[in-house]
C-alpha positions as CSV (number, residue, x, y, z in Angstrom):
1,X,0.0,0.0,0.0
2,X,0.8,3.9,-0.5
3,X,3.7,5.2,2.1
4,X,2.7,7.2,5.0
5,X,5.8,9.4,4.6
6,X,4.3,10.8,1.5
7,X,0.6,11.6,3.3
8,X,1.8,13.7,5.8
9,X,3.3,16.3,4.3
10,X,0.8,16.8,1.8
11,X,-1.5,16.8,4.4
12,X,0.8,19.4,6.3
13,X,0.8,21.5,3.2
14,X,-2.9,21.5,3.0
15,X,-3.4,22.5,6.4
16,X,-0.8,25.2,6.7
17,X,-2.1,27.1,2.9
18,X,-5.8,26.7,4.2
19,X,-5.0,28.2,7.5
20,X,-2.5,30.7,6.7
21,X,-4.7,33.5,5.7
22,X,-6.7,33.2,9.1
23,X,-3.7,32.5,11.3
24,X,-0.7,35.1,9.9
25,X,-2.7,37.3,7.7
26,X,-0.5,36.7,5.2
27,X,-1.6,37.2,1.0
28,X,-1.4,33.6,-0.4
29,X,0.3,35.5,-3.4
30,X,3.2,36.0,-1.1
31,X,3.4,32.0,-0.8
32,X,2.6,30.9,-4.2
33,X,3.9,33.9,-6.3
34,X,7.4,34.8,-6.6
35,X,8.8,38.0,-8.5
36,X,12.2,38.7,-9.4
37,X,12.2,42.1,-11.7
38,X,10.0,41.3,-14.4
39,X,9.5,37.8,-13.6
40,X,7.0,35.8,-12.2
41,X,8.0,32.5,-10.5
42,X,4.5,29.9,-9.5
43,X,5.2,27.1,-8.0
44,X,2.6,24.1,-7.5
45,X,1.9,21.5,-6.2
46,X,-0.7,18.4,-7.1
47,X,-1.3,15.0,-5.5
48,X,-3.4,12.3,-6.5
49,X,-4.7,9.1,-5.5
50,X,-6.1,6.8,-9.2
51,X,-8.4,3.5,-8.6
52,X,-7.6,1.6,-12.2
53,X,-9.2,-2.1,-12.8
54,X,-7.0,-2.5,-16.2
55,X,-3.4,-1.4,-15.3
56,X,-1.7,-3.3,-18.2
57,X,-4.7,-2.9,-20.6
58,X,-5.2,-6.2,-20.6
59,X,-7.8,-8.5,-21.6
60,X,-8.1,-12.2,-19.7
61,X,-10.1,-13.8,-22.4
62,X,-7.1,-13.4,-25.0
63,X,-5.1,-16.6,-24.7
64,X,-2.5,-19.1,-26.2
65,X,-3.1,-21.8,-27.1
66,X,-1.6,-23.4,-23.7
67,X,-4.5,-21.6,-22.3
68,X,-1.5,-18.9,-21.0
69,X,-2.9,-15.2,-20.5
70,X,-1.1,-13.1,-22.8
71,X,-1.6,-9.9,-20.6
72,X,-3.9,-9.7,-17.7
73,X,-6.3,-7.9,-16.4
74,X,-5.2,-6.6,-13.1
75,X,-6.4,-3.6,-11.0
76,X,-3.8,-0.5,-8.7
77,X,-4.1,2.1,-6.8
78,X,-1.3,4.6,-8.2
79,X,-0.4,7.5,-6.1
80,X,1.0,10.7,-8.1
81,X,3.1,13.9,-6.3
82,X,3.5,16.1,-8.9
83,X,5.7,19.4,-7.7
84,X,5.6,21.8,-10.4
85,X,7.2,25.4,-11.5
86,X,6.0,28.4,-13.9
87,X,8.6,31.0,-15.0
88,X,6.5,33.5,-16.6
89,X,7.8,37.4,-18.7
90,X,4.7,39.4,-19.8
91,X,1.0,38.7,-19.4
92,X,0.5,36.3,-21.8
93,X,-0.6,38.8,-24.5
94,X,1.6,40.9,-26.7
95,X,5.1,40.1,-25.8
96,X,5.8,37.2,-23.7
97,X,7.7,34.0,-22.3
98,X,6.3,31.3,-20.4
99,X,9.0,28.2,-18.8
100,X,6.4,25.3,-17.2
101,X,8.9,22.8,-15.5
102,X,6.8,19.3,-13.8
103,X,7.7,16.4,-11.9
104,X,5.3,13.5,-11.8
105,X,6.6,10.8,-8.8
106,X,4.3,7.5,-9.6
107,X,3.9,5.0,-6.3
108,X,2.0,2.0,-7.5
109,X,0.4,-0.2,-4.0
110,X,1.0,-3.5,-5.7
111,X,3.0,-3.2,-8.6
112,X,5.6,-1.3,-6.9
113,X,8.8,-2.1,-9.3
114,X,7.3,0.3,-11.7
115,X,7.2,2.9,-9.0
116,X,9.4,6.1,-10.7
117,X,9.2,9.5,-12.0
118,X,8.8,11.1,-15.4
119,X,9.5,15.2,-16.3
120,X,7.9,17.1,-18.6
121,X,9.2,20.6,-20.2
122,X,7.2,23.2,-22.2
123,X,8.4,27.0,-23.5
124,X,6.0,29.1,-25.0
125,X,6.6,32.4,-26.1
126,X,5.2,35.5,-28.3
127,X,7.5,38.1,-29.9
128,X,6.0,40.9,-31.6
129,X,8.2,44.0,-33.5
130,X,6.0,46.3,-36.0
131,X,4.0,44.0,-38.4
132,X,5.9,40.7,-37.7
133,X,4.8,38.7,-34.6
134,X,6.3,35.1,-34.0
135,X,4.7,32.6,-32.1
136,X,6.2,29.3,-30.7
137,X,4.9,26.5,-28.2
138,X,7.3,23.8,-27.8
139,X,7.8,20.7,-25.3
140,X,10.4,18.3,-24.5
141,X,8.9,15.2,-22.4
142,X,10.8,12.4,-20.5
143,X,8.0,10.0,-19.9
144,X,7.4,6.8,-18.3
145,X,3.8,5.8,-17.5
146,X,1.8,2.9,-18.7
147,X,-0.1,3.0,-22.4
148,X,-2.7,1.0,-23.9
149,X,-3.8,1.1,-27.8
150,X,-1.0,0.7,-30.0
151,X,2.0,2.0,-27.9
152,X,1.2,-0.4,-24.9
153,X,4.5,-2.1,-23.4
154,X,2.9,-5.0,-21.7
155,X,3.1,-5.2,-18.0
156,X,5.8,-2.7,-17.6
157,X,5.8,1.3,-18.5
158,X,6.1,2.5,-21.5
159,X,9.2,4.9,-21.8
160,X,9.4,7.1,-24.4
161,X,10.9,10.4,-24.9
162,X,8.5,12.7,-27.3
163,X,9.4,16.6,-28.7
164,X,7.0,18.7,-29.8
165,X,8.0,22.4,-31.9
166,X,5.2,24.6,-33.3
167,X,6.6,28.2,-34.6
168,X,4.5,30.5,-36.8
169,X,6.0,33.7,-38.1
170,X,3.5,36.1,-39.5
171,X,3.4,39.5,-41.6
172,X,0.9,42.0,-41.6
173,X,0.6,42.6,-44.8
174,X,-2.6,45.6,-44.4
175,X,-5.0,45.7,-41.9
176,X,-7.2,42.6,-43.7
177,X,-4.4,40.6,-45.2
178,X,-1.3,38.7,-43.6
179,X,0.8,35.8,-44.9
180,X,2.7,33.5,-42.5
181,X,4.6,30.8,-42.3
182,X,4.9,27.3,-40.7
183,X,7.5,25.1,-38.6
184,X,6.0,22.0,-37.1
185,X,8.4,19.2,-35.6
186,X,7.4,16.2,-33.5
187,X,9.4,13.2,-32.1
188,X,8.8,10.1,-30.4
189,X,11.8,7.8,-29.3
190,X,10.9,4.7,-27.6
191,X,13.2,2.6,-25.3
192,X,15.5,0.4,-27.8
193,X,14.2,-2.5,-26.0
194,X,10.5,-1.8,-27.4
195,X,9.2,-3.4,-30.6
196,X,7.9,-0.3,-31.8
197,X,9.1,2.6,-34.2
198,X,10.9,5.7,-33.3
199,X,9.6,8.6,-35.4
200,X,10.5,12.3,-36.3
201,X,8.1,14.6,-38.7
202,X,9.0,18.0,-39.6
203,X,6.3,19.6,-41.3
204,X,6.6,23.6,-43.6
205,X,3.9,25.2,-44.0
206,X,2.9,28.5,-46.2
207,X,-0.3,30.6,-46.0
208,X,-2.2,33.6,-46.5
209,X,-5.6,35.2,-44.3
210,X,-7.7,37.6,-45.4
211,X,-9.9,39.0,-43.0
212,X,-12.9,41.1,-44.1
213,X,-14.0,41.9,-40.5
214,X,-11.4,42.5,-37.8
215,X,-12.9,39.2,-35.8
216,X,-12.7,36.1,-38.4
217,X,-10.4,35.4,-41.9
218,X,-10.4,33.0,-44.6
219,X,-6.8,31.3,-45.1
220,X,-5.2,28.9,-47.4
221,X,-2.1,27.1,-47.3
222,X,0.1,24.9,-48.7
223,X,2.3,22.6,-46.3
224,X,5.4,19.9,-47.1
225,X,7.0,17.8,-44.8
226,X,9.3,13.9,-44.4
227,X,8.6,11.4,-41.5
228,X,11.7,9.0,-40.4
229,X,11.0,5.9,-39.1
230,X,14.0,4.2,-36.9
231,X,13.5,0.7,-35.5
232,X,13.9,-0.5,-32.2
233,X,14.4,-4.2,-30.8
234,X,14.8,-6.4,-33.8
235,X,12.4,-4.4,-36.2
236,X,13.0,-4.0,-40.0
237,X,14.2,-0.6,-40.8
238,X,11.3,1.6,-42.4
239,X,10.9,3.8,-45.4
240,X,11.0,7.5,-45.4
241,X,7.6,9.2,-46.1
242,X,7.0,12.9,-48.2
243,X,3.6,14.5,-46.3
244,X,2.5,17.1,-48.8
245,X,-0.7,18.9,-49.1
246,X,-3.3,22.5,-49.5
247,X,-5.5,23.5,-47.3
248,X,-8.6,26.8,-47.1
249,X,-10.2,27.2,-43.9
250,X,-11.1,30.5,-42.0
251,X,-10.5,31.5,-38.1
252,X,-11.5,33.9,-35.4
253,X,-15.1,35.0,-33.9
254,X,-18.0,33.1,-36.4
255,X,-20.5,34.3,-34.2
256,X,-20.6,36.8,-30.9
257,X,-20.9,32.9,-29.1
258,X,-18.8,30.4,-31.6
259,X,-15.0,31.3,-32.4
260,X,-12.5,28.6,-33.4
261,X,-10.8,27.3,-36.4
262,X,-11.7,25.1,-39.4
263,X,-9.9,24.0,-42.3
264,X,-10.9,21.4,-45.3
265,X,-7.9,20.3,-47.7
266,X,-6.4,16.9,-49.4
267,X,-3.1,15.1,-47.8
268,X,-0.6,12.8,-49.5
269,X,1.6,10.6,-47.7
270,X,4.6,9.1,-49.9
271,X,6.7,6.1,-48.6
272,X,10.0,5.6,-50.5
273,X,9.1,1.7,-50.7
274,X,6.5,-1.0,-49.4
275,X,4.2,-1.1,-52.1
276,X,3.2,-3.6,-54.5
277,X,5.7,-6.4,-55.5
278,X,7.1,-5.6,-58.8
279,X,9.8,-7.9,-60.6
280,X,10.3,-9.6,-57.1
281,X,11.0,-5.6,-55.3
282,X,8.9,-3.5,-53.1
283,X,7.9,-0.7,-55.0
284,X,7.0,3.3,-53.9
285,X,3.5,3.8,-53.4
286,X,1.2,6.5,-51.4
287,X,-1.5,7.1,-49.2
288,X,-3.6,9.9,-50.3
289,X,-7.0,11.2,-48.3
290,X,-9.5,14.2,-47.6
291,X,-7.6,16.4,-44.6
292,X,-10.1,18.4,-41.8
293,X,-9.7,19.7,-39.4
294,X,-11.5,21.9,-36.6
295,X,-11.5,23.4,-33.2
296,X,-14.1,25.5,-31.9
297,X,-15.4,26.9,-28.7
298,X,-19.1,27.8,-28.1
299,X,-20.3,29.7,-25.4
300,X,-23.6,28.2,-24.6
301,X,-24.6,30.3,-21.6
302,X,-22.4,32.7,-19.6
303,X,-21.5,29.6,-17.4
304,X,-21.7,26.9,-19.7
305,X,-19.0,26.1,-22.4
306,X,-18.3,23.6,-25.1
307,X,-15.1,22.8,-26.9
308,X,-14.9,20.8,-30.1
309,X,-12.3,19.5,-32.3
310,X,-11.9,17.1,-34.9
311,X,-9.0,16.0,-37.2
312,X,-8.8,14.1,-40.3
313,X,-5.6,12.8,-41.7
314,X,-2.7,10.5,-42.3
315,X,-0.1,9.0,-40.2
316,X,2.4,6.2,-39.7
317,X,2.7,2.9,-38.0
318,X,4.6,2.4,-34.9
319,X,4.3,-1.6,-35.3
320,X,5.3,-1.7,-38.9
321,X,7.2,-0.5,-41.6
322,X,6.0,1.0,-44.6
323,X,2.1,0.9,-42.8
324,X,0.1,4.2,-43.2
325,X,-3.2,4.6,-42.2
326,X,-6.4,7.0,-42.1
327,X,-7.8,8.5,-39.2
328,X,-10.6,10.3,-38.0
329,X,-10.1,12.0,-34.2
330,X,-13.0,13.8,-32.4
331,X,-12.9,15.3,-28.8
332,X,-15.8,17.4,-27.0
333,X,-16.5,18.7,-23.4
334,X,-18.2,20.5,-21.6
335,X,-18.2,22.8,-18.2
336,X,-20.9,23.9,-16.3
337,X,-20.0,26.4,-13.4
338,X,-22.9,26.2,-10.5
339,X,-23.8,28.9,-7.8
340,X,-23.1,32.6,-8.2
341,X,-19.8,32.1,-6.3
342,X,-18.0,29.7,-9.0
343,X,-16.6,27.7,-6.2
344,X,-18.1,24.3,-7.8
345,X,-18.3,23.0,-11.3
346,X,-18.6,20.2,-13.4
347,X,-17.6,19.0,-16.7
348,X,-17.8,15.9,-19.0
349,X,-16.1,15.1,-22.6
350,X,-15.8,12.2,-24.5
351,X,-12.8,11.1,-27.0
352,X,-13.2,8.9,-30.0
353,X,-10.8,8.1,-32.8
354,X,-10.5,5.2,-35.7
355,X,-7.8,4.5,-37.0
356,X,-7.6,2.2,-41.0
357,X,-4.6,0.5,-41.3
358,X,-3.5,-0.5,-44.7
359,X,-2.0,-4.2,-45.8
360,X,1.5,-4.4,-45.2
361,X,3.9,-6.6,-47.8
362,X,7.2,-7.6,-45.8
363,X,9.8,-8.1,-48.0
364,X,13.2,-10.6,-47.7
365,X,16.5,-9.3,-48.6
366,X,16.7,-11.5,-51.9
367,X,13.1,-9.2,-52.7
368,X,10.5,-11.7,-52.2
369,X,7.4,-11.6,-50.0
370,X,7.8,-12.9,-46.6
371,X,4.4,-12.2,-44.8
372,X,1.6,-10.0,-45.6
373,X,-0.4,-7.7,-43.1
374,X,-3.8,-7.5,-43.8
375,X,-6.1,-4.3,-43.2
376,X,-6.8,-3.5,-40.0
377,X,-9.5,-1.0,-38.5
378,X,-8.7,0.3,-34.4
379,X,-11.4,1.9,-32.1
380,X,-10.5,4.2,-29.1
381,X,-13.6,5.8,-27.0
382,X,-13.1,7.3,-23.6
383,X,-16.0,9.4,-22.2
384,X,-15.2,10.9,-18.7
385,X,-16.8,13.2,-15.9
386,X,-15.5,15.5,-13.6
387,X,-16.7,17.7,-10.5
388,X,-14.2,20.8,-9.3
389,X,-13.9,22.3,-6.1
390,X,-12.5,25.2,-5.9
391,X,-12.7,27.5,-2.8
392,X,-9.7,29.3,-2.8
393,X,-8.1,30.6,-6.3
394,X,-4.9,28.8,-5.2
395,X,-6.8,25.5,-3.8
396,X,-8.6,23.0,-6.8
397,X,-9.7,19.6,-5.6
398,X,-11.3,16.8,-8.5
399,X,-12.7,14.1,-8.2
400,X,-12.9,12.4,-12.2
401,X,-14.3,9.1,-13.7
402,X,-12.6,8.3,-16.6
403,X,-13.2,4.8,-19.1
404,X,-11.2,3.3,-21.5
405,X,-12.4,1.1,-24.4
406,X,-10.3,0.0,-27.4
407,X,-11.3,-2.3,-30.1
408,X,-9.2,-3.8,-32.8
409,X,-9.4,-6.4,-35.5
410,X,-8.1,-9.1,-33.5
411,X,-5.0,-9.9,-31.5
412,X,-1.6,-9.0,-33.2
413,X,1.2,-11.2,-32.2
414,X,5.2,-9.7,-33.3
415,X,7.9,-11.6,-32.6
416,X,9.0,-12.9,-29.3
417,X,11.5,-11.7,-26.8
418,X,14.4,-13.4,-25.5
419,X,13.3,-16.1,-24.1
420,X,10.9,-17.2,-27.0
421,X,7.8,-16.0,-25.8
422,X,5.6,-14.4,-28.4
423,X,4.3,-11.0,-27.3
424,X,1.3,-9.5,-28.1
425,X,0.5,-5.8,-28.6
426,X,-3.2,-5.1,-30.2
427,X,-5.5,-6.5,-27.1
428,X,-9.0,-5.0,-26.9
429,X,-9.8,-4.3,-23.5
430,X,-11.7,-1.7,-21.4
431,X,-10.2,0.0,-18.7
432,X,-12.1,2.1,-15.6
433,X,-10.5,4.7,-13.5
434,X,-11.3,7.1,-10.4
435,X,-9.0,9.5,-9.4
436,X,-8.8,12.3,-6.8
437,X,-6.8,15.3,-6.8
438,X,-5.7,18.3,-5.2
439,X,-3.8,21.1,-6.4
440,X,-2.3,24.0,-4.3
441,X,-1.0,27.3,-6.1
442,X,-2.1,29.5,-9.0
């Protein structure tokens, strides 16, 4: 079970923020907000206690046949302490820099060999000098927590490393037209242990708004990119793939309640080889599909809110080589505030993606087909619900209900590990989880 040493002095914290108003008379912005010249230092703290029944994502009625669970069903309780740090320049409008620095210490009550830590870095800043104004929001994560879907590790977590770089420079052009440009990175680097792909895609983008009212634009633009694959474990190595694509969409306030953005265009996806078998050799071939997205916020009621968005696109396999697939991603929520003083709320959303995986032709080194992967179609839905309590605008507690469900073709089996034992990655399974937290600090 969970370590008293780590109860009481969240506890202690608790009780000394709550009472130090009444007690000293003291500002809780003197406690929780740091400034230094121009800068503002916030530091945080959350802890959390999460109820799962399906820490592995696994499913008990997928066997071998010696009647052996491949990965089972088992449920935790999983405490978090997750001490955390904002360095902030500027108000978050016009010219600014914000530094978020977390820790996230994982204690697991019965599965306490994957008890550890994982960190997590994001920068985001605004610069603006006469008509130019660049934009950037970029991350640099060192995770290790347990996955399900198609990056689950089994019964141990998954660690991974993942980048993220979004940069827009723009030019006011006149007071209804600007044209901008693009830099989109991304990275995801697996342990070398893992049967799964690293991958790195940098994406250029170049576009053009014009806005006939100072609230919304129409835009267009046109966007090329390359996506490495690197294989880890035993994998085959992977082809290199050339995204390129247009897109028109517009942006800003539709409607004195909806804002948002929404963009329709077309998306190819190139791979260098893994097509059809021609004179005994994998060919180039490319995946090509209708590309949407959209992300919109609706004000329902002055305490009632709805976000949206929905993507529509390509990507690449991290099981296989040369395996592209089509997918469709939606996300919605919703937050009600109750009372007149805003100390509770509620909020719900739901999650659902598909993913359609295209056959796969694995190729020898003499050029002659080895195994074929047939089409494969993988559903994701997680609905959750949430209540907030939030008396002080330092102190948040939540309680959340979160569930799980993924549903694939049937069970994918890739290669075995040392010892011989096949392992098994694509496992449908649904997976329930409670968790209470509290946060302290603005």
């Amino acid at each position: 079970m969970f370590k008293p040493r780590f109860t009481k002095p969240v506890l202690a914290a608790l009780t000394v923020a709550a009472g130090a108003t009444v007690c000293r008379a003291v500002d809780p912005e003197d406690i929780f907000v740091f400034r230094w010249a121009n800068l503002l230092f916030k530091p945080q703290l959350r802890s959390s206690a999460t109820y799962t029944d399906n820490l592995f994502s696994g499913n008990n009625d997928v066997v071998s046949p010696e009647h052996r669970i491949y990965r089972p069903q088992v449920d935790d309780l999983i405490w978090q302490v997750s001490p955390r740090l904002r360095v902030q320049y500027g108000q978050t409008v016009g010219n600014f820099l914000v530094f978020d620095f977390s820790h996230d210490e994982f204690l697991y009550a019965d599965h306490n060999y994957a008890n550890g830590g994982q960190d997590q870095l994001n920068f985001r800043s605004q610069l603006q000098r006469g008509k130019f104004t660049l934009a950037s929001a970029d991350g640099i994560h060192f995770l290790n927590s347990y996955q399900g879907g198609v990056q689950s590790a089994g019964l141990k977590p998954l660690k991974r490393t993942e980048i993220v770089l979004d940069h827009r420079l723009s030019f006011d052009v006149s007071e209804k037209t600007d044209v901008y440009g693009l830099f989109d990175f991304d990275s995801y680097d697996f342990a070398k242990e893992l049967p799964l792909y690293d991958q790195n895609t940098w994406m250029l983008s170049l576009g053009s708004t014009f806005k006939p009212s100072p609230k919304f634009g129409f835009f267009a633009e046109g966007k090329y990119g390359q996506t490495t694959v690197t294989p880890n474990s035993n994998l085959p190595p992977g082809p290199r793939q050339d995204i390129y694509g247009g897109f028109v969409g517009i942006r800003g306030d539709f409607t004195p309640k909806l804002s948002g953005t929404a963009k329709l265009g077309y998306e190819v996806r190139e791979f260098a080889s893994g097509g059809p078998i021609e004179n005994g050799k994998s060919t180039a071939f490319a995946k090509s599909a209708p590309a949407v997205a959209a992300s919109l916020v609706y004000a329902f009621a002055p305490k009632t809110g709805v976000n949206l968005t929905y993507n529509h696109s390509t990507g690449a396999s991290f099981q296989l080589a040369a395996q592209g697939y089509e997918y469709d991603q939606l996300n919605m929520s919703v937050g009600q505030a109750l009372g007149s003083r805003g100390v509770w709320s509620v909020s719900a959303g739901a999650g659902a993606s598909v993913g359609r995986f295209d056959a796969v032709h694995a190729v020898n080194q003499s050029g002659m087909v080895t195994a074929i992967y047939p089409k494969r179609t993988d559903i994701f839905f997680s609905p959750s619900a949430r209540i907030h309590f939030k008396p002080r605008s330092w102190l948040t507690a939540t309680l959340s209900y979160e569930f799980d469900h993924f549903d694939s073709d049937g069970v994918q089996i890739q290669g075995s590990d040392p010892a011989g034992v096949r392992q098994v990655y694509l496992i449908d399974y649904n997976n329930h989880r409670f968790m209470l937290q509290v946060a302290i600090g603005y």
